[in-house]
Structure formats: structure tokens, C-alpha cells
C-alpha positions as CSV (number, residue, x, y, z in Angstrom):
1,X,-2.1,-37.4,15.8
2,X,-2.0,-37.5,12.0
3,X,-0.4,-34.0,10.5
4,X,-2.3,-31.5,8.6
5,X,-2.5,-32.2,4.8
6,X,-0.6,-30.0,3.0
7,X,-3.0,-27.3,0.8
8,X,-2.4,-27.6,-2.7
9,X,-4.2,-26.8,-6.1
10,X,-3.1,-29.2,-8.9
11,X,-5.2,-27.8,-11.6
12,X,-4.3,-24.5,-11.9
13,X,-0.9,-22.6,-11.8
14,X,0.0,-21.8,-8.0
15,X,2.7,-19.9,-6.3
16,X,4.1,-21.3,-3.3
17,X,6.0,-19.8,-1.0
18,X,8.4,-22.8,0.6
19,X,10.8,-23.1,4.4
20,X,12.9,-25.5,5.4
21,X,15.3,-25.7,8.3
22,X,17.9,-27.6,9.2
23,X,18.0,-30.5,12.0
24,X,21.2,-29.8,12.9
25,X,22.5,-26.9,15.7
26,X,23.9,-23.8,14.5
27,X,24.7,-22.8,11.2
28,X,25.3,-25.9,8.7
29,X,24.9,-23.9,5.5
30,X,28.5,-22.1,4.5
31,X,29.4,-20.3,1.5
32,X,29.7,-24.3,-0.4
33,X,26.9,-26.1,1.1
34,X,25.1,-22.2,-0.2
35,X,26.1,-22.8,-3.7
36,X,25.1,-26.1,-4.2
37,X,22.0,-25.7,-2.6
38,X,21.5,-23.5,-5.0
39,X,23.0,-25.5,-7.9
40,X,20.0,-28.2,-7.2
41,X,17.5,-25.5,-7.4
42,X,18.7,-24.6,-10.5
43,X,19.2,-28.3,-11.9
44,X,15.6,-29.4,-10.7
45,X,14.0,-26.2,-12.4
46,X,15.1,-27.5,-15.9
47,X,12.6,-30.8,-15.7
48,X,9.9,-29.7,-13.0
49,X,6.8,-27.6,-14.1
50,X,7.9,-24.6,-11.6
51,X,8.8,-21.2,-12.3
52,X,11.7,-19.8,-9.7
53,X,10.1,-16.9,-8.6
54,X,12.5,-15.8,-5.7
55,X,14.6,-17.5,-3.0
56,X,16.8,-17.1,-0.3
57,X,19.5,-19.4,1.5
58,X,20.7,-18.5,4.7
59,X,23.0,-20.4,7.2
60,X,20.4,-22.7,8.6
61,X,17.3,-22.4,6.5
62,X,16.2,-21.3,3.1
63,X,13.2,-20.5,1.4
64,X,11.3,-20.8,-2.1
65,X,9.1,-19.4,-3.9
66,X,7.7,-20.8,-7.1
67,X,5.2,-21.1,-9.5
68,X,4.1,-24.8,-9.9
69,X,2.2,-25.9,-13.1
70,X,-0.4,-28.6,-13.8
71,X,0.2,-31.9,-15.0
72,X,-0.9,-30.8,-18.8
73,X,1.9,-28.1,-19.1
74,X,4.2,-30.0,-21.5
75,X,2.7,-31.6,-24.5
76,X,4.1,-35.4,-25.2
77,X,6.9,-34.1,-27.5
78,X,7.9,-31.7,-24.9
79,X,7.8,-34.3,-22.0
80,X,10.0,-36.9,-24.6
81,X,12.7,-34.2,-25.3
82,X,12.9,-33.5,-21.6
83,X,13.0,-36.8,-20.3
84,X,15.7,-37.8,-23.1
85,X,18.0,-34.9,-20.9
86,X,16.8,-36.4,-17.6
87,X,17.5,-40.7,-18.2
88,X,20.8,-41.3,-19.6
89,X,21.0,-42.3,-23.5
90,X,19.3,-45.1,-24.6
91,X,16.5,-45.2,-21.8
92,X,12.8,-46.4,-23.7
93,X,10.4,-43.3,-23.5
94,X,7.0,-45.0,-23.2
95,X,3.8,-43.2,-22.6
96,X,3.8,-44.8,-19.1
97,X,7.1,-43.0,-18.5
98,X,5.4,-39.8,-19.5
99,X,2.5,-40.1,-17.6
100,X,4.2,-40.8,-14.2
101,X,6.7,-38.1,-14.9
102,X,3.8,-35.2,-15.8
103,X,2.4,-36.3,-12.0
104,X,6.1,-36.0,-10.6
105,X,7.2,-32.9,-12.4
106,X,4.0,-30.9,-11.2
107,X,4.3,-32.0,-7.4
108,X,5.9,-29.4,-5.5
109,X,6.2,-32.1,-2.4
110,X,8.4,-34.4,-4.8
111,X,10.5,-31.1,-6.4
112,X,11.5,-30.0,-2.4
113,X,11.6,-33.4,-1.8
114,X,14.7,-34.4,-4.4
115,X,16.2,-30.8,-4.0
116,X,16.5,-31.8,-0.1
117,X,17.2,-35.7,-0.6
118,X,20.2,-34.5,-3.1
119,X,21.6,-31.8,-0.6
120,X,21.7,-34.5,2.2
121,X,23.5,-37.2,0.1
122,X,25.6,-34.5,-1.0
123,X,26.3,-32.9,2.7
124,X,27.0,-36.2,4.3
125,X,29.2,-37.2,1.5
126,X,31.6,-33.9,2.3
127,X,31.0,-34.1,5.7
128,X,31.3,-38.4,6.4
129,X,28.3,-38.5,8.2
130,X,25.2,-40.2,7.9
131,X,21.5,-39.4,9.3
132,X,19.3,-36.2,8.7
133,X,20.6,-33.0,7.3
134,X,16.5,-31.4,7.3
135,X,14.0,-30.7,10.4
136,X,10.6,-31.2,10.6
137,X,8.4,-31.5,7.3
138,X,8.9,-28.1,4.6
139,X,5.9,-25.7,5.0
140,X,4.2,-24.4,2.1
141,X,1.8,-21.6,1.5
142,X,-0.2,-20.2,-0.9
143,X,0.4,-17.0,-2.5
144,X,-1.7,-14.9,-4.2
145,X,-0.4,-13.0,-7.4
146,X,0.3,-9.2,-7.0
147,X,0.6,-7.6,-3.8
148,X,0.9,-10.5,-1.6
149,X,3.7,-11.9,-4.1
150,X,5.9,-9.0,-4.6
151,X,5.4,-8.3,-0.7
152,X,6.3,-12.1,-0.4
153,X,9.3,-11.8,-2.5
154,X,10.4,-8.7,-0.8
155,X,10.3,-10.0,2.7
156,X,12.5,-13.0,1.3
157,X,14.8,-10.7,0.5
158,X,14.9,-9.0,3.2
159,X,16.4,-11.9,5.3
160,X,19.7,-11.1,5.2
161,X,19.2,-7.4,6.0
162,X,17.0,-8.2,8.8
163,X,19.6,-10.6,9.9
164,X,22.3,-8.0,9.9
165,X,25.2,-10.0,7.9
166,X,24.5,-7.4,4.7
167,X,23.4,-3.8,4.1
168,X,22.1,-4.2,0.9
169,X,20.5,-7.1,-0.9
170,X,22.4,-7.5,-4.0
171,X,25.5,-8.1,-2.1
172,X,24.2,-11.1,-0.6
173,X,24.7,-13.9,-3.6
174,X,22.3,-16.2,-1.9
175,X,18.8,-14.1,-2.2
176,X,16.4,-12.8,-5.3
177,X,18.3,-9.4,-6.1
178,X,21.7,-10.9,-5.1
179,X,21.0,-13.2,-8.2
180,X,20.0,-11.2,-10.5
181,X,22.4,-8.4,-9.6
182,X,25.2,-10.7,-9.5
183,X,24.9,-13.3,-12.1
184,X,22.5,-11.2,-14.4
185,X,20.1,-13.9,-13.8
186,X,22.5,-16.9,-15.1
187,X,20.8,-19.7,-17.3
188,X,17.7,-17.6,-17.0
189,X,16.5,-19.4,-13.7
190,X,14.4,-16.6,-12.1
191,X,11.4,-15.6,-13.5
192,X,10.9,-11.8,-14.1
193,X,6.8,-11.6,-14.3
194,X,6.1,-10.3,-10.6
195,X,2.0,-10.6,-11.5
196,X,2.4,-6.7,-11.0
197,X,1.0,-5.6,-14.5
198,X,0.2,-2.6,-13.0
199,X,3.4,-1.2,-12.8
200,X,3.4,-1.1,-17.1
201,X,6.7,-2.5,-16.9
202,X,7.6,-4.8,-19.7
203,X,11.6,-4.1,-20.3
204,X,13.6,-6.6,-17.7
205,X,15.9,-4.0,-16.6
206,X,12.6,-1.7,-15.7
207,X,11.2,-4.3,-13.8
208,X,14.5,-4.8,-12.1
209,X,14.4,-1.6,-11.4
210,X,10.8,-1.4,-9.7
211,X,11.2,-4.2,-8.0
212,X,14.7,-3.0,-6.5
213,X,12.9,0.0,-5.2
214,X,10.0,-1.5,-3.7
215,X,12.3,-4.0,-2.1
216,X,14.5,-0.7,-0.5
217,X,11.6,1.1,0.8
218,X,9.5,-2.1,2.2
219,X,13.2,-2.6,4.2
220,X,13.6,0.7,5.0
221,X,10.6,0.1,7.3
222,X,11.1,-1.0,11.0
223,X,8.7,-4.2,11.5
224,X,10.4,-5.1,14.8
225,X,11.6,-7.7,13.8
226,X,15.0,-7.8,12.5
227,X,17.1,-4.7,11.4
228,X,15.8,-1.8,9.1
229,X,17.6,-1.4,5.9
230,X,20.3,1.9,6.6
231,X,17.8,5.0,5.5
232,X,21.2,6.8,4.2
233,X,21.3,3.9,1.5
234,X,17.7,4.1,0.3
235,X,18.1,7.8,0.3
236,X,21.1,7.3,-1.7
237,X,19.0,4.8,-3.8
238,X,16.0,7.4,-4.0
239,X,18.6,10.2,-6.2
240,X,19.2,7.8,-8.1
241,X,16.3,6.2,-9.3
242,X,17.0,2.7,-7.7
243,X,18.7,2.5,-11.0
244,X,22.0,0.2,-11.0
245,X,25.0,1.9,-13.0
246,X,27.2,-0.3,-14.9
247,X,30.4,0.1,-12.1
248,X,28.1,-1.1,-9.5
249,X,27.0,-3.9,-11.8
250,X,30.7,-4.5,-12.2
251,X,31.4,-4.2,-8.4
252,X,28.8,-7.0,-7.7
253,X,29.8,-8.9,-10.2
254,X,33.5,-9.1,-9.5
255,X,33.2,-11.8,-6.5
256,X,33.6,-14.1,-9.5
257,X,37.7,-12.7,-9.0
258,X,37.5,-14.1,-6.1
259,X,34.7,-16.8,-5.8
260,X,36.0,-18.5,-9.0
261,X,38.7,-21.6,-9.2
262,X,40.0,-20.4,-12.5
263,X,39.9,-17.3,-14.0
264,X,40.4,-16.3,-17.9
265,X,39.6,-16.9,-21.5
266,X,37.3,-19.3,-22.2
267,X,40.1,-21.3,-24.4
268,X,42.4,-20.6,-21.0
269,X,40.1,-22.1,-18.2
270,X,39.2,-25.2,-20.3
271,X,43.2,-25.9,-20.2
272,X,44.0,-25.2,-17.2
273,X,40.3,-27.5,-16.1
274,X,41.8,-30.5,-17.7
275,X,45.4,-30.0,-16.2
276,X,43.4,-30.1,-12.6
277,X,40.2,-32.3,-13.5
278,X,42.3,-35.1,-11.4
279,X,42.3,-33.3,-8.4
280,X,38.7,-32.9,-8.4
281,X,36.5,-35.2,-6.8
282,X,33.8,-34.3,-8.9
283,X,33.2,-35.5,-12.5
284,X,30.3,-33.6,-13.3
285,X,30.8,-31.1,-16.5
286,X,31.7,-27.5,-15.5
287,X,30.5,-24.7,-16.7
288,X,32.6,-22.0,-17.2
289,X,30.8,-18.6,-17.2
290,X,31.0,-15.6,-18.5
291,X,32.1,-12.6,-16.4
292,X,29.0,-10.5,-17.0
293,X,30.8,-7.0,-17.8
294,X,33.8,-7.6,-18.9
295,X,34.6,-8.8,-22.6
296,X,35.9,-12.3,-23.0
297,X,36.8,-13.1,-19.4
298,X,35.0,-16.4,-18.3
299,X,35.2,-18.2,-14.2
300,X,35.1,-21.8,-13.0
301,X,33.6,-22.2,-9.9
302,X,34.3,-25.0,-7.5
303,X,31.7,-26.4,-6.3
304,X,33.0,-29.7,-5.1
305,X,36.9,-29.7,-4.7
């Protein structure tokens, strides 16, 4: 029996809300396989026509949601400039190239396709394995702006609260808030326009803010499914305005003490990189980030080791 085509509308910008699961029996997806998962989100959202809306990887699925854009979003100039980042130096730009990669970089079948085709190669590599790392086909649904998307986005964040392995969402690394709370939305990957204009919020950390709370009080709600959000922490969050203070910021944003390979100066972690770049089986560039609240202090994560 032939499968259902999947709905999609190339002409206009459309939010998407994406699953996958895993093939494999219990739960494949550790803190590592986590972070690059997320790192090929991240790398795909620089050439695709997709805003990162929200997302959420847990031990044995994850899920998307994004904003893809027609074929016409980049202009030629825009499309050469990113497909000089994307081939490596010296590759011809033609305006065939540019045509085939305007109906690539607006397909949201080909963007979960090379997120999941590079998670694979990468897990079997780690793992010396060959075969399937994803189930059955992604599904895919269409969001409306607004309600249904910030409800959306909340109930992806939800996930791990529902799943009882965190009482709050910012402490999970892996989800929307988490992100944003954590990394103070590092290299910009998550897009802060909810489609709530009503809330005549402009100022990211008001948004934040809103969107914080109507996260807390959708949890604190007992769908039967799953576990509530703790009532004593969204009263807690209720005195204070669902607003963040800068020691909490700090607090989430300290795993990098932990989380990180090196830890220091800039000037420091690049010396100590190159006196351990052999060990590494990796030879991609690293990025050494800085420690959002603190002045000067910068992390290496190992993502490969």
C-alpha cells in the first residue's frame, strides 16, 4: 500500500512541527549523541531556508519545529555567498548550482533528511556498527502561527517534565528554554518571533520572559499524560514574575564547568587545544565559547573525543 504524501506548502512560509524516533531498543541518545544531534541542527540551519523555532532531544526521539521558507528567499548573491561556505574553495558557482540548491535548501524532507543521514554516519562511526540508527519515516505537521505555535512549542518543552528526568525546563540543555537559558541562545539559532504579536512584546528578554511563563502554567496543568510541572515551583515562579535573575542565569549556565573539555581564557584554551588536538579524533575547528556571565572565561566542548 503506497504511504500517505507528506502535506506541504512550498510557496509560502510554513511551520512545521517534526518527530523522529529511533530503530533501535531503549535509549540510544546520551548526553554526546544529544549534543551532536544538536550540533547538526545548528550546522544545517546556517544554509537551509528554516527558522529553528523550538526543539527537543530526548533519549530516543527528538522533535523540530521550524519555519521553512520558499525557494525565492535568498536572492542570487545571497545563494553565491552561501554556497561559497557550503563547497569547499574553489568549487564553480553556476546558476544551475543555484537553482538546485534554492529547491534543496527549502525542502524540509531533504533538511531532516541530511540532519538524520549525518547523525547515523556519525553514530555508527562511534559506535562500529552499521545499519539503521532512525525508525519509520519523520512525521510532519502543520502549524498554524499563534496559539497553536506557542501551545506547540510549549508542549515540546514540556517533554522532559512530563517525562520526569527534570523539574524545570531550563535545566534540561536539550529543549527550547534549556537553550536559551543556558547558552543565551548561542550563534543566534533559535528564533525569538513566537507569531504572538499580541503579547506587545518586542525586547528578547520580555519575550523570554512571556514565553517562560506561559510554558510554567501550561505544565503546571495535569493532562494525564505525563507528570505536572511541581505547583510549588510555578508559584515560586508566579512572585517572581517568571523573571530569571542573573545567579540563576549563572547557575544554568555553569554546566559549561563541568560539560566543557577545557576551561579558561580564550588565549588559554587555544594552547592547551593545540597541545591535545592529537588526541582528538576529530579535525573539525572548535569553537571555544564564551561563558555567558562571567568576564573573559571561555569553554571547549568535546564533542568527539
Amino acid at each position: 500500500m503506497p504511504r500517505i504524501a507528506r502535506f506541504v506548502r512550498s510557496h509560502v512560509p510554513t511551520v512545521y512541527h517534526v518527530i523522529s524516533r529511533t530503530a533501535l531498543d531503549g535509549f540510544p541518545l546520551k548526553d554526546s549523541e544529544k549534543d551532536y544531534l544538536l550540533h547538526l541542527i545548528r550546522h544545517f540551519s546556517r544554509f537551509y531556508f528554516v527558522d529553528v523555532l523550538g526543539f527537543c532531544i530526548m533519549s530516543n526521539h527528538f522533535h523540530l519545529v521550524v519555519r521553512m521558507h520558499p525557494s525565492d528567499y535568498l536572492s542570487d548573491d545571497a545563494m553565491k555567498r552561501r554556497l561559497e561556505s557550503w563547497f569547499p574553495k574553489g568549487r564553480e558557482i553556476t546558476p544551475k548550482t543555484i537553482a538546485q540548491f534554492r529547491e534543496r535548501w527549502s525542502s524540509l524532507s531533504k533538511l531532516v533528511k541530511d540532519i538524520k543521514q549525518g547523525f547515523t554516519h556519525f553514530y555508527n562511526k562511534h559506535h562500529n556498527r552499521k545499519g539503521y540508527f532512525w525508525g519509520d519515516r519523520f512525521k510532519s505537521l502543520i502549524v498554524q502561527n499563534g496559539h497553536s505555535l506557542i501551545n506547540l512549542l510549549a508542549y515540546v518543552d514540556l517533554n522532559p517534565i512530563r517525562a520526569n528526568i527534570a523539574k524545570r525546563p531550563e535545566q534540561y540543555r536539550w529543549c527550547t528554554l534549556g537553550y536559551h537559558v543556558q547558552t543565551n541562545n548561542q550563534d543566534n539559532l533559535l528564533s525569538m518571533d513566537f507569531g504572538m504579536k499580541e503579547w506587545g512584546e518586542y525586547d528578547q528578554t520580555a519575550v523570554l520572559r512571556a514565553y517562560r511563563q506561559f510554558v510554567y502554567e501550561t505544565g503546571a496543568v495535569d493532562t494525564g499524560k505525563g507528570k505536572p510541572m511541581d505547583p510549588r515551583i510555578v508559584a515560586q515562579e508566579r512572585k517572581k514574575n517568571f523573571e530569571l535573575k542573573r545567579y540563576e542565569l549563572f547557575g544554568y549556565r555553569s554546566r559549561y564547568f563541568s560539560d566543557a573539555g577545557i576551561l579558561g581564557s580564550k588565549e588559554f584554551v587555544q594552547d592547551v587545544f593545540d597541545q591535545v588536538r592529537h588526541l582528538l579524533k576529530s579535525k573539525d575547528t572548535r569553537v571555544f565559547t564564551p561563558l555567558a556571565g562571567t568576564s573573559g572565561v571561555y569553554s571547549m566542548k568535546r564533542l568527539r573525543a
